[in-house]
C-alpha positions as a printed NumPy array, in Angstrom:
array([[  0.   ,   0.   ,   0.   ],
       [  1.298,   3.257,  -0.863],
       [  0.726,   6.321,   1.444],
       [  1.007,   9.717,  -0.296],
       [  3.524,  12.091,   0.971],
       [  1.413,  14.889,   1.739],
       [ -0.678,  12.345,   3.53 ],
       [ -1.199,  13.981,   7.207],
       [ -3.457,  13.073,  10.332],
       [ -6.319,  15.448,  11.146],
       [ -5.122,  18.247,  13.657],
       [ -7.522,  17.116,  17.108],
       [ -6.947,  19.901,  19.894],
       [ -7.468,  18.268,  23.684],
       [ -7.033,  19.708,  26.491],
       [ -4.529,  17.57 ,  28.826],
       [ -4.936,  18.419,  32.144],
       [ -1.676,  18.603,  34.745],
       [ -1.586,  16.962,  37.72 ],
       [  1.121,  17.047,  40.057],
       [  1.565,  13.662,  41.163],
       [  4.546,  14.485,  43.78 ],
       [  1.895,  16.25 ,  45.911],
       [  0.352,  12.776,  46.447],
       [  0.815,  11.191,  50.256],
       [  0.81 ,   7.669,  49.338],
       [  1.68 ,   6.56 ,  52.423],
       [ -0.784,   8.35 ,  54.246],
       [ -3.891,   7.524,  51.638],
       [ -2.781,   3.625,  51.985],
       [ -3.078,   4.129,  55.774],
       [ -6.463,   6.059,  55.437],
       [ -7.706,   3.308,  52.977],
       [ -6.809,   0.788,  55.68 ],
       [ -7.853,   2.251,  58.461],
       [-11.901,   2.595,  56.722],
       [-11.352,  -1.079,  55.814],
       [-10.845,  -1.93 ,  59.307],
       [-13.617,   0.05 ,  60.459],
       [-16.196,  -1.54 ,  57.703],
       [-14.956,  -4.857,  58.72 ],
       [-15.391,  -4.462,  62.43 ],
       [-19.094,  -3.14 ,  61.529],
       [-19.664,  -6.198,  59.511],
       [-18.561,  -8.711,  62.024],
       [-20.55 ,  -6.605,  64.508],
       [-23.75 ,  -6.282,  62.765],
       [-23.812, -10.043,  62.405],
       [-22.936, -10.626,  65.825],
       [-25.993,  -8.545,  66.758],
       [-27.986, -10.436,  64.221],
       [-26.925, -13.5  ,  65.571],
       [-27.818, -12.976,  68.649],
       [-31.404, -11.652,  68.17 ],
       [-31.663, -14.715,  66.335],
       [-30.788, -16.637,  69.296],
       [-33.583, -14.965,  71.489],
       [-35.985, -15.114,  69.11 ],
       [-35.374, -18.727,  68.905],
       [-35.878, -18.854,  72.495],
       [-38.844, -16.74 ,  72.306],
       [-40.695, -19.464,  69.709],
       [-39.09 , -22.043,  71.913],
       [-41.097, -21.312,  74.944],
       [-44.061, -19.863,  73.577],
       [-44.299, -23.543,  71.885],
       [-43.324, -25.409,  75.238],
       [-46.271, -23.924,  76.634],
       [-48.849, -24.166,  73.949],
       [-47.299, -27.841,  73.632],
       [-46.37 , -28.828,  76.912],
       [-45.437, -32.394,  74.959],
       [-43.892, -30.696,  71.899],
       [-40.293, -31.856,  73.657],
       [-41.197, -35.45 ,  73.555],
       [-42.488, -35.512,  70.347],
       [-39.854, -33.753,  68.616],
       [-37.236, -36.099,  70.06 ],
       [-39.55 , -39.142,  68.85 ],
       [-39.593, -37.617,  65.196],
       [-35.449, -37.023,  65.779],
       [-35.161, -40.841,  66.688],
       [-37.8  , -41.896,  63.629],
       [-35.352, -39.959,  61.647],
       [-31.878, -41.703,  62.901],
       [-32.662, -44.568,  62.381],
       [-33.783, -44.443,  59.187],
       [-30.665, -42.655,  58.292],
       [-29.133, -45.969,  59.747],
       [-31.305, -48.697,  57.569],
       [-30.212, -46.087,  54.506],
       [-26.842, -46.049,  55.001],
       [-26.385, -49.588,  56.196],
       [-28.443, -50.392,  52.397],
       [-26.035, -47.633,  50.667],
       [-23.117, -49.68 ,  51.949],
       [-23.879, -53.146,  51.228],
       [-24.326, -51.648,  47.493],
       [-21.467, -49.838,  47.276],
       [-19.066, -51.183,  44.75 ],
       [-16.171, -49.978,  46.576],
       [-17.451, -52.519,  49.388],
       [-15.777, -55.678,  47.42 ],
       [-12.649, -53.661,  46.669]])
């Protein structure tokens, strides 16, 4: 491909703007930058402690409001827990005598 010699780029005027970088504390930006991270990270851990916790009482709450609408919700709930283990056992003893890895 030939390019004529006359051949010139458009003339764009943009303004560049200066900036001084030497002004720039990097040291002290890098410690402001880690000090906010700290702080949002110390509110984060402490909002979900908080939420955890009202969690916890309002677990308690349900608990006892239950107990005494149910005054035999305890029992039952520990006779549906044992239902549930051992069927967990008949599975898993049935899982194992079909496992290939059991003739290995």
């Amino acid at each position: 491909m030939n390019i004529p010699s006359d051949f010139r780029l458009p003339s764009w005027k943009i303004p560049i703007i200066e900036v001084d970088l030497s002004e720039i504390d990097v040291p002290q930006i890098a410690e402001k930058v880690s000090e906010y991270g700290k702080e949002a990270l110390y509110i984060t851990v402490g909002s979900g402690v908080l939420a955890f916790q009202q969690l916890q009482v309002r677990r308690r709450e349900v608990m006892t409001t239950l107990q005494t609408e149910n005054p035999e919700l305890e029992t039952h709930i520990s006779e549906v827990v044992d239902h549930a283990k051992s069927i967990a056992t008949i599975l898993c003893k049935k899982l194992s005598e079909r496992s290939p890895l059991r003739n290995a």
